[in-house]
C-alpha positions in Angstrom: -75.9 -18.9 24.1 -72.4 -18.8 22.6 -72.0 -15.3 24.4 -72.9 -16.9 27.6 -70.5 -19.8 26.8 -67.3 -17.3 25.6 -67.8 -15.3 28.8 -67.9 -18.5 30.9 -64.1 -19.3 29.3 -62.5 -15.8 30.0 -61.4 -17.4 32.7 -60.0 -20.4 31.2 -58.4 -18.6 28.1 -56.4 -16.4 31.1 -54.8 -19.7 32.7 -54.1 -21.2 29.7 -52.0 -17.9 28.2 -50.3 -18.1 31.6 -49.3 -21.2 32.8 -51.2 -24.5 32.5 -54.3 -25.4 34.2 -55.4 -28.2 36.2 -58.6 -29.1 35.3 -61.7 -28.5 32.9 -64.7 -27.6 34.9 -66.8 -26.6 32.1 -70.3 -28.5 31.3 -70.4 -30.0 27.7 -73.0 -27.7 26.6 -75.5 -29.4 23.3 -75.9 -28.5 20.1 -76.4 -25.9 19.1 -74.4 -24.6 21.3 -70.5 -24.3 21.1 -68.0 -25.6 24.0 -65.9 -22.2 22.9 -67.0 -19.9 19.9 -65.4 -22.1 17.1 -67.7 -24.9 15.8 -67.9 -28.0 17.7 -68.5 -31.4 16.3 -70.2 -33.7 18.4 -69.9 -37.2 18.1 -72.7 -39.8 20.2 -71.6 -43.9 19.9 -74.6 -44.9 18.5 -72.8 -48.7 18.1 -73.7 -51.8 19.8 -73.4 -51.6 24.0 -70.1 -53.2 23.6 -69.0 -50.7 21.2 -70.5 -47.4 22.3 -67.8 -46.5 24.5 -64.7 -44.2 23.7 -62.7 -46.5 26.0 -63.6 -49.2 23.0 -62.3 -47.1 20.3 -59.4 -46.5 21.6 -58.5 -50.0 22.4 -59.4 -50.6 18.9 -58.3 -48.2 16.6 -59.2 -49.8 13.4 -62.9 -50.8 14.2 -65.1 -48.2 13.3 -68.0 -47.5 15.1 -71.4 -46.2 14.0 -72.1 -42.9 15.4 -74.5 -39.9 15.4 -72.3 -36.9 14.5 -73.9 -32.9 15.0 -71.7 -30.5 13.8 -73.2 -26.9 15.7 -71.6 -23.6 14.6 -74.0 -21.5 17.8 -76.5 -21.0 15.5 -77.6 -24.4 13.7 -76.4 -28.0 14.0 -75.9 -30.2 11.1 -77.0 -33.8 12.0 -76.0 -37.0 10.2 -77.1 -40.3 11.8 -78.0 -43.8 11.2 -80.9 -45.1 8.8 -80.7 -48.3 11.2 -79.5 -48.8 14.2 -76.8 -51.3 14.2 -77.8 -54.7 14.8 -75.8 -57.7 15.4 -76.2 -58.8 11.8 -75.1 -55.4 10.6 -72.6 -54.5 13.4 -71.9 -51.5 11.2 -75.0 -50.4 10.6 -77.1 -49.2 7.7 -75.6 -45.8 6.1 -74.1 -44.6 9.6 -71.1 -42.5 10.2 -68.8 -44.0 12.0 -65.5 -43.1 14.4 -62.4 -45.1 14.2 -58.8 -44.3 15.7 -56.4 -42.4 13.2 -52.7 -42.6 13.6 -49.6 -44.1 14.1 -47.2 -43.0 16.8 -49.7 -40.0 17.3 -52.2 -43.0 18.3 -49.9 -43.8 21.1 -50.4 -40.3 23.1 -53.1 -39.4 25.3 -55.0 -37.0 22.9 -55.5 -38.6 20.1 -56.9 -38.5 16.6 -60.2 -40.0 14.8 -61.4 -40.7 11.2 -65.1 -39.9 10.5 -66.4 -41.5 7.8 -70.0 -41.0 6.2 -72.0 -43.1 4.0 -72.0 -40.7 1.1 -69.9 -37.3 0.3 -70.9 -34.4 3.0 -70.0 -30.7 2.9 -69.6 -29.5 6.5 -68.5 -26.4 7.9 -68.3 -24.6 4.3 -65.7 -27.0 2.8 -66.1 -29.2 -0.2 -68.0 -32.6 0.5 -65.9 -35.4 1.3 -66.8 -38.5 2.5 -64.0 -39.2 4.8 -62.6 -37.0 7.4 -60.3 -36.6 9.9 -59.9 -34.9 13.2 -56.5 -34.2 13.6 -55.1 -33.8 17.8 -52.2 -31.9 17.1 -50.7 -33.6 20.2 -47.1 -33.3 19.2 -47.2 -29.9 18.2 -48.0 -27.4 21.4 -48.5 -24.1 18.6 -51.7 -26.2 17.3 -51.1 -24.4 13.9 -48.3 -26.7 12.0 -50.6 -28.7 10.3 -53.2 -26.0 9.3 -50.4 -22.8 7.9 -48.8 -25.9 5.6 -52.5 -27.3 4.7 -53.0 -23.9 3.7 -50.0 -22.9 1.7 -50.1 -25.3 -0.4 -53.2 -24.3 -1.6 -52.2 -20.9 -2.0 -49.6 -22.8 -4.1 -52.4 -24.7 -6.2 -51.5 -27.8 -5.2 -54.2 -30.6 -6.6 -56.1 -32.2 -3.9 -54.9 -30.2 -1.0 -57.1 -31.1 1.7 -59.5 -28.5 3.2 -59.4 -27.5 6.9 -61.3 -25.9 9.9 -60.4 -25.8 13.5 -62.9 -26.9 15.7 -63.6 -28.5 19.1 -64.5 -32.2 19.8 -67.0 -33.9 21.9 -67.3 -37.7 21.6 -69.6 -38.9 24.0 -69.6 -35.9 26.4 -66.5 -36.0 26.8 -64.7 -32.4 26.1 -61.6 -34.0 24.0 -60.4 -30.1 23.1 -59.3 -28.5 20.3 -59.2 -30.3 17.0 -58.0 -29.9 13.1 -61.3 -30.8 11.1 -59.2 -31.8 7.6 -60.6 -33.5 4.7 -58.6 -37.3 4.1 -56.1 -37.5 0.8 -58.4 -39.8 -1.3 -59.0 -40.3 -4.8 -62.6 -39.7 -6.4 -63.4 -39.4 -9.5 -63.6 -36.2 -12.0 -66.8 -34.5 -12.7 -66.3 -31.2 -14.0 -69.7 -30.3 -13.2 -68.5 -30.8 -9.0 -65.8 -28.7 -7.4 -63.6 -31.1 -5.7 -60.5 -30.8 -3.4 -59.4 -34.6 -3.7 -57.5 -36.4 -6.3 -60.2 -36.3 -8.8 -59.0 -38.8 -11.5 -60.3 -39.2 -14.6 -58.7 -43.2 -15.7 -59.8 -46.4 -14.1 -56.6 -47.0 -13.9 -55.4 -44.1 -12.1 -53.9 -44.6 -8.6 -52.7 -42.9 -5.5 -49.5 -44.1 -3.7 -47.4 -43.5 -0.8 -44.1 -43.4 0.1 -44.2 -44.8 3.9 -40.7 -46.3 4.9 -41.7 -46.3 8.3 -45.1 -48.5 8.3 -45.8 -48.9 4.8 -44.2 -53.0 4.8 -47.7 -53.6 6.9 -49.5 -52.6 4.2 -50.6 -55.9 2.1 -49.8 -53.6 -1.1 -46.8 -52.3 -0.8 -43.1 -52.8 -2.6 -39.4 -51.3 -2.1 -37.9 -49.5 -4.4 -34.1 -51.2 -6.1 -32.4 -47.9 -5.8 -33.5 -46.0 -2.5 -34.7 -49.2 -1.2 -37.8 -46.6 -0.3 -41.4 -48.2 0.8 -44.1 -47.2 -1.1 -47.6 -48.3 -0.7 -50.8 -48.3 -3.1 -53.4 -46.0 -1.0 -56.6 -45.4 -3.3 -57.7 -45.8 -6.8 -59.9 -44.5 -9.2 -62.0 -47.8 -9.0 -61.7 -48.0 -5.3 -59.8 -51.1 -2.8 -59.4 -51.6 0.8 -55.5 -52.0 1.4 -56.2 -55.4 3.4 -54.6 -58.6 4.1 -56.8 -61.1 1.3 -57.7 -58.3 -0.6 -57.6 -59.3 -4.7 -57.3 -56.2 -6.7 -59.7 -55.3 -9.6 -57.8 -55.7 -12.8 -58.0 -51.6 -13.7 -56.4 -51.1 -10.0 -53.9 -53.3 -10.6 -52.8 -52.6 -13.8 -52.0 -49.0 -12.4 -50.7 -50.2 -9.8 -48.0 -52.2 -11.7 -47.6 -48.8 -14.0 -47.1 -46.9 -10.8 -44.4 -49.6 -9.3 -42.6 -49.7 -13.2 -43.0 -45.8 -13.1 -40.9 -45.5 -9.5 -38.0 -47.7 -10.2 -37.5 -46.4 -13.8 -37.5 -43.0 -12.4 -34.7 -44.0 -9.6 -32.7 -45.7 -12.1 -32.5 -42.4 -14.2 -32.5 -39.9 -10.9 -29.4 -42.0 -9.6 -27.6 -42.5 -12.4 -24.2 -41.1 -12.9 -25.5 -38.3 -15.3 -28.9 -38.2 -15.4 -30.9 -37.9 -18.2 -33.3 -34.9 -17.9 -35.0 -35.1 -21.0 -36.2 -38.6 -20.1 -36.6 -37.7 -16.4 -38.6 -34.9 -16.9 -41.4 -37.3 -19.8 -41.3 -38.9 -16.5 -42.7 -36.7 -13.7 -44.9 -33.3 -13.5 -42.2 -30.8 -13.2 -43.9 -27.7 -11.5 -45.9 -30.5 -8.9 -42.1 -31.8 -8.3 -40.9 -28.0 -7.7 -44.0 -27.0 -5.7 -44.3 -30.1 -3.5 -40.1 -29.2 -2.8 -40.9 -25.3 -1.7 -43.7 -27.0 0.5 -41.6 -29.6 2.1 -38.6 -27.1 2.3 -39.8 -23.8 3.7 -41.4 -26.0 6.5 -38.5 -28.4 6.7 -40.4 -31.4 7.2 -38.3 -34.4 8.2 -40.6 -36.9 7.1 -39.9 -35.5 3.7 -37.4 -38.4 3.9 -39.5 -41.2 5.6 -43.4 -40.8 5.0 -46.5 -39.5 4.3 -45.1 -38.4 0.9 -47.9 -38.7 -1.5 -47.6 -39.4 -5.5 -50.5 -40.0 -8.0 -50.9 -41.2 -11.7 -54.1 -40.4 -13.9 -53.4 -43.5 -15.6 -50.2 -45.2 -17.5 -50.1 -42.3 -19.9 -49.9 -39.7 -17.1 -47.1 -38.3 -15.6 -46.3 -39.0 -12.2 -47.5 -36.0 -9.6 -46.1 -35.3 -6.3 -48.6 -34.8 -3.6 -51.0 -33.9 -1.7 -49.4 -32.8 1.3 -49.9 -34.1 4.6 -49.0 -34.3 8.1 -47.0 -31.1 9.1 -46.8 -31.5 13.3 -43.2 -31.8 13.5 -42.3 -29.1 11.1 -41.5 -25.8 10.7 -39.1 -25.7 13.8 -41.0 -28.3 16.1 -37.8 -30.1 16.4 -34.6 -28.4 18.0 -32.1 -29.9 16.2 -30.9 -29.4 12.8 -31.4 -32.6 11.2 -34.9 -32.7 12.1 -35.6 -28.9 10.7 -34.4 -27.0 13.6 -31.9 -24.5 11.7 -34.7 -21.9 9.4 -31.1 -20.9 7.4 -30.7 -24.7 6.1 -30.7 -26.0 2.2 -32.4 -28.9 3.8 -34.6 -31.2 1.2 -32.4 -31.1 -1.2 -29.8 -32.5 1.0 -31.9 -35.0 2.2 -29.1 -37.9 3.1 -27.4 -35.0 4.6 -29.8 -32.8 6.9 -32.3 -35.4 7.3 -30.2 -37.8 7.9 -31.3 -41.4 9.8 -35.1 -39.7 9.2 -35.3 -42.5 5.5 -33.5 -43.4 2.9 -35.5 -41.0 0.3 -34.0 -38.4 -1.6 -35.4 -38.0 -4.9 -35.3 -34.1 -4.7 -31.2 -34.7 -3.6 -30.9 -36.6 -7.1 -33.6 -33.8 -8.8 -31.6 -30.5 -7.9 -28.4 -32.4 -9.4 -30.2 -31.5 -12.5 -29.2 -28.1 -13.8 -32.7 -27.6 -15.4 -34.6 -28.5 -12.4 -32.8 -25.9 -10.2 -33.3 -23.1 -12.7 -37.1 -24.0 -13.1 -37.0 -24.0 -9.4 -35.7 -20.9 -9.0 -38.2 -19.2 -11.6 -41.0 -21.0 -10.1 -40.1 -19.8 -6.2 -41.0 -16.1 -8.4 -44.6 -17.0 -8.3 -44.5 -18.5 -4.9 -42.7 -15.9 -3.0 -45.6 -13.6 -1.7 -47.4 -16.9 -0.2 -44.4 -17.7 1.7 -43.5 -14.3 3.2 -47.2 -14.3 3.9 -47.2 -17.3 6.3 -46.2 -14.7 9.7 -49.3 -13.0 8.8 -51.4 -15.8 8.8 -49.9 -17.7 11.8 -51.0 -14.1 13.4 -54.5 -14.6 12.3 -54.8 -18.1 12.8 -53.7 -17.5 16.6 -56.5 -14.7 16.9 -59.4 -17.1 15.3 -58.2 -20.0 17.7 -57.4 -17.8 21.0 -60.6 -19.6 22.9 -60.3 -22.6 21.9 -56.4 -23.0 22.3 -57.1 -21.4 25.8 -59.8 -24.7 26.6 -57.4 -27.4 24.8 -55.1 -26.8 27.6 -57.5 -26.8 30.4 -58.7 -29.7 29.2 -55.2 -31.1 28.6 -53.1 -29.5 31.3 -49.9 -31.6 30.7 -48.7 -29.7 27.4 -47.5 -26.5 28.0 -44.7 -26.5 30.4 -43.8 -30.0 30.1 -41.4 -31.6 28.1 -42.2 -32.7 24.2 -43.8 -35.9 23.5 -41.2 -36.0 20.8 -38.2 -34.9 22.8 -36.7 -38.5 22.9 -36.5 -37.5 18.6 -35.0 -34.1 19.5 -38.1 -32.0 19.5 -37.8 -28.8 21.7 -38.2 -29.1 25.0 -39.2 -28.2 27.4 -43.0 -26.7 25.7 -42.8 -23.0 26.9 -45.5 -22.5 29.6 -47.9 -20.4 27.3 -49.7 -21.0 24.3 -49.0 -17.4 23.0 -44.9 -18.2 23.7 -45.4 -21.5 21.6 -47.5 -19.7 18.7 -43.8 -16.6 18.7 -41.8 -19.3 18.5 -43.4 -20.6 15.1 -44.0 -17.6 13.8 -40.2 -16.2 14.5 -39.2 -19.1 13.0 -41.3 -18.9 10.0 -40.7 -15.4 9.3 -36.6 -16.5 9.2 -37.5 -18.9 7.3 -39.4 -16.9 4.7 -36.3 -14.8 4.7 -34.2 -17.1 3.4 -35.8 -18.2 1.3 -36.7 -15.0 -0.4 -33.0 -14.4 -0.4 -31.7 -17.9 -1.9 -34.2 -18.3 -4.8 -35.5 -16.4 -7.6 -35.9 -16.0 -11.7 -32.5 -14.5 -11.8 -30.6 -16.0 -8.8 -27.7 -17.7 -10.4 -27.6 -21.5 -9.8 -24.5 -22.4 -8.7 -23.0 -25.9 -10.1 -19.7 -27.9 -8.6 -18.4 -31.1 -8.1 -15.2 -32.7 -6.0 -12.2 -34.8 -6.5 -12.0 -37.1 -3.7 -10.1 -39.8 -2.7 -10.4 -43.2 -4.3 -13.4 -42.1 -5.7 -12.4 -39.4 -8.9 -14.7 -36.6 -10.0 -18.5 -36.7 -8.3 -21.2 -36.2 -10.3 -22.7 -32.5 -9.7 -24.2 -30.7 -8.0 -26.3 -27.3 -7.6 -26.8 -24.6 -5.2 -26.4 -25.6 -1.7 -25.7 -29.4 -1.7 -23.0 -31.5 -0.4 -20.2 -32.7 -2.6 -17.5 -34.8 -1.2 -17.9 -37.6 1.5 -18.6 -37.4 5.5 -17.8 -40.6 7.8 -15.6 -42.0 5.4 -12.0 -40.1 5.9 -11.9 -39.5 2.1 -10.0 -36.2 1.4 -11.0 -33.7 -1.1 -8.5 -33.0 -3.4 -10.3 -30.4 -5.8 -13.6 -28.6 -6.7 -14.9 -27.0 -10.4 -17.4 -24.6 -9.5 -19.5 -22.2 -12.3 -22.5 -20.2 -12.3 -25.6 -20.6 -14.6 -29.2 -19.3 -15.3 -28.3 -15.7 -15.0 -28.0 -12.6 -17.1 -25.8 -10.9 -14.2 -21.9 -10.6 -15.4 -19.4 -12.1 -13.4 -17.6 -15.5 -12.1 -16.5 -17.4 -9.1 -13.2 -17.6 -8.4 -11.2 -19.8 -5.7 -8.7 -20.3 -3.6 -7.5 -23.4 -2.0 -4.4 -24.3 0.9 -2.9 -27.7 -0.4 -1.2 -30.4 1.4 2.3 -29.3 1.1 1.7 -26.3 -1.3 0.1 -23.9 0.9 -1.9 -21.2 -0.7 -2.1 -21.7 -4.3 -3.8 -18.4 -5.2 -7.6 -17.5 -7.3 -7.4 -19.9 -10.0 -9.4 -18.6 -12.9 -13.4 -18.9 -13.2 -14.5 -23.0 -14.2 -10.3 -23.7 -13.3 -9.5 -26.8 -11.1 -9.1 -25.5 -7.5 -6.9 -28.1 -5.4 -4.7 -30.4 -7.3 -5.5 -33.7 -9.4 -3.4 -37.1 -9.6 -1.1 -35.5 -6.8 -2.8 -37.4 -3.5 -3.0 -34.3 -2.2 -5.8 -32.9 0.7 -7.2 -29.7 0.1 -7.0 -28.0 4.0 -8.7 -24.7 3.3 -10.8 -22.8 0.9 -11.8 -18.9 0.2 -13.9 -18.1 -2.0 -15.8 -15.0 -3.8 -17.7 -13.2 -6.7 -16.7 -10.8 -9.3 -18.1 -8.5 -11.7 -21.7 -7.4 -10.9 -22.3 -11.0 -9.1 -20.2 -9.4 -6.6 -22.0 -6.3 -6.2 -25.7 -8.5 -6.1 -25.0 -11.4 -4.2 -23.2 -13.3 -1.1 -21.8 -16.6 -1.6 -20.8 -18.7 1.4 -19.6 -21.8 2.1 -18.5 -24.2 4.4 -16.4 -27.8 5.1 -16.5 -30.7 6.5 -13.0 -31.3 8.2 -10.8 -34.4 9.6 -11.7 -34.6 13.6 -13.9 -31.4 13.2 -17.4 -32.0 11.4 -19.0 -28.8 9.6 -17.5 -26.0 10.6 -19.5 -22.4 10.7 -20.4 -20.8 7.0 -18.2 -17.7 5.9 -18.6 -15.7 3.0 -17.2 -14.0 0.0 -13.6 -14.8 0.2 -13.2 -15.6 4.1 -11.0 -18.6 5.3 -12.9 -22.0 5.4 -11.4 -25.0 6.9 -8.1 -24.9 8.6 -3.9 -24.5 7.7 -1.1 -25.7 9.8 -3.0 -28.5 11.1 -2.8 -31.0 8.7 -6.3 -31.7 8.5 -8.2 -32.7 5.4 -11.8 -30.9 3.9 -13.5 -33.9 3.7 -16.4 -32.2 2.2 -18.0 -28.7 1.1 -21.2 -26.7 0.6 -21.8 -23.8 -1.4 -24.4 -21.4 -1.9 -24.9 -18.1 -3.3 -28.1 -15.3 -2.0 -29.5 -11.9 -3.3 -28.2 -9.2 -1.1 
């Protein structure tokens, strides 16, 4: 039957390749039959009459409703259903799965995504069991991939709790809803080393799971800002187990971790922001290589909610170190957006300049304040060693991801014919637009993207790849505290001039230096200072107008460094590299501010 059914969508996977459709003709087939020839989960509203209707659900998105769910493969169906009907003294039934809406701005589009939840932990499709799950639309993203290459490179990375995932189709009802992103929920459970588990398996009854949600996390009942980033995070699950709602009293073991986890946060922001950070206390604080891993995540795919939400952070307990992750929620990554800010640019140092690149996106920017660390960066860079092969990997996989979902991508957009060739539902944020008018265009344009990114990457980091460490005199301000490799020193939007930099090179065996040149107010060129020397002037009120800068020694025969500034009436101006001109002479016009980096050859 599933040969009958693939030959029956030849004709639909051609339109949809093409240019979009107009309508889907297809019958719902049943189980065990497959709308295309990935799995299909069907979901029947098995609810009260005035509940049983998709219409209801989506009117209600936080009322679940009990449900018979078959999930078919072509050649069996796996059936979970209701003990007991539901009855109007048990509107939710007796151990019933049940559908509820899942979302929040994605619950405002047409196709939209839905948490299943079953009484008791269930393995489907060959994953792990999990009791919750959700079924992710991929509305925003046109590729249909985002969220399933990042899901799946961070478990290449070995990221705990990483969320399985399958791509199947969805049926609710009838109703052909397309294709979906079957995905296990980030939830904690508790550690049995006799059970393989891909969740937050905690071992304390005080451990917790929290979120950092600026954008929706003050509707949470438990929830609290932080007093340096004045970041929202939220308390999402615990060992013991709570529902985040409004007259919900906490069990004492949940809230005594989640008081740790609040005490945790701010003490770790007072020592991040501090003037010169502390990284033996910083680093008792936090689990480094989690840290480092959930950064080459977050940065190879430049997600700009990196700054804003759906950042994930968990304690076993108060004598645990705080953990960064799972990941989640990848749609409007890995060049989804256009523009820069938003992750547009696959050549940008973009987490780590998180006030900078993803700017107006949050106010976090922990990983800003973590690179200033010189021991961070160079674990960083010996980490990305191990890491490397994933990364340049990711092309690959896009490639077989698009052959494994070629049907059912075809039927999504028969089904939805108002995606490709129409503009982004997130173009009002800057995403591109308009969608090219083929799935396969949509699916280049990631993996392009992704394999520049991976080059970049490949090139900037590394066990040996010096880390590069400066800071700026600017006006009315002094000496900044500094930097590493790639981030912004000096000011923008406040018409501060830079007066001088201090730039040298750490964590690597290759000989060499860095030396500078800088055009001065007044001066002119004042000629390569020696390596670690003041370039500019100090106590003079004096605006440094241009910069060149290069390597020597067997730095210069290994590596690139570049640059770039932020001038007076100009913005960021274009990199340049090894000794080239950046900035401008014989226009009076201030550097204002300056990045630097340094790549492999």
């Amino acid at each position: 039957m599933r040969n009958l059914r693939i030959a029956s969508l030849s004709l639909f996977a051609a339109l949809a390749l093409v240019a979009p459709a107009v309508s889907a003709s297809a019958v719902v087939p049943t189980p065990p039959a497959t709308v295309t020839d990935l799995p299909t989960v069907y979901v029947t509203l098995t609810d009260l009459p005035a509940k049983d209707t998709l219409s209801f659900i989506q009117a209600n998105k936080d009322i679940p409703v009990a449900s018979q769910v078959d999930i078919a493969d072509g050649t069996t169906t796996q059936t979970l259903k209701c003990t007991t009907l539901p009855t109007d003294a048990a509107p939710d039934g007796v151990a019933c799965p049940n559908i509820k809406g899942h979302g929040n701005f994605t619950w405002t589009l047409d196709k939209k995504s839905y948490q299943l939840k079953f009484d008791k932990k269930t393995a489907v499709l060959g994953m792990l069991p999990g009791k919750t799950w959700i079924l992710i639309a991929n509305r925003a993203d046109p590729s249909l991939l985002r969220n399933r290459t990042t899901l799946e490179l961070a478990r290449q990375f070995g990221m705990y709790g990483t969320p399985e995932s399958r791509f199947v189709d969805l049926v609710v009802n009838g109703q052909d809803l397309g294709s979906y992103l079957l995905t296990d929920k980030v939830t904690v459970t508790k550690f049995d080393a006799t059970k393989p588990d891909s969740h937050v398996a905690l071992t304390n009854t005080q451990g917790v799971l929290v979120e950092m949600d600026s954008h929706y996390g003050a509707a949470d009942p438990f929830h609290f800002t932080t007093a340096k980033s004045k970041s929202i995070f939220t308390l999402k699950d615990s060992y013991v187990g709570f529902k985040n709602d409004p007259g919900v009293v906490l069990d004492a073991d949940t809230q005594a971790g989640w008081n740790d986890a609040q005490s945790t946060i701010n003490t770790l922001e007072g020592l991040l922001y501090a003037p010169n950070p502390d990284w033996t206390k910083i680093s008792a604080l936090i689990d480094v290589d989690s840290f480092i891993k959930y950064y080459f995540v977050s940065e190879f795919v430049e997600n700009p909610d990196v700054a804003s939400s759906s950042v994930y952070f968990y304690k076993d307990g108060p004598t645990d170190k705080l953990h960064a992750g799972p990941v989640w929620d990848y749609d409007i990554s890995l060049g989804n957006y256009a523009n820069a800010n938003r992750g547009g640019n696959p050549t940008e140092d973009y987490v780590k300049n998180e006030l900078l690149t993803v700017k107006g996106n949050g106010p976090f920017d922990w990983w800003t304040q973590l690179f200033r660390n010189q021991s961070f960066a160079a674990q960083a860079n010996a980490t990305y060693e191990t890491l490397k092969s994933s990364v340049s990997d990711v092309p690959t996989k896009i490639d077989s991801y698009q052959a494994h979902l070629l049907q059912s991508a075809a039927h999504n957009f028969v089904v939805w014919p108002n995606i490709l060739g129409q503009a982004s539902v997130i173009a009002f944020n800057g995403g591109h637009s308009p969608i090219t008018s083929t799935w396969a265009a949509e699916v280049a344009l990631l993996r392009t993207w992704a394999s520049q990114r991976a080059s970049y990457l490949a090139h900037a980091y590394g066990a040996n790849v010096p880390v590069l460490r400066y800071s700026a005199q600017v006006q009315n301000i002094g000496w900044q505290p500094t930097v590493s490799t790639g981030q912004m020193v000096g000011t923008t939007g406040r018409s501060l001039r830079a007066e001088a930099i201090k730039i040298t090179d750490t964590n690597t065996t290759t000989t060499g230096a860095i030396v500078g040149n800088a055009h001065v107010q007044n001066l002119g060129w004042m000629g390569y200072q020696a390596p670690g020397a003041v370039i500019g002037t100090i106590g003079r009120s004096l605006r440094m107008e241009a910069i060149q800068l290069k390597l020597t020694g067997a730095l210069a025969t290994s590596y690139n460094i570049s640059y770039r500034v932020f001038v007076q009436n100009r913005g960021w101006m274009s990199w340049v590299s090894n000794g080239a001109t950046a900035g401008t002479t014989g226009l009076s016009l201030r550097i204002e501010a300056l990045q630097i980096r340094i790549a492999k050859k």
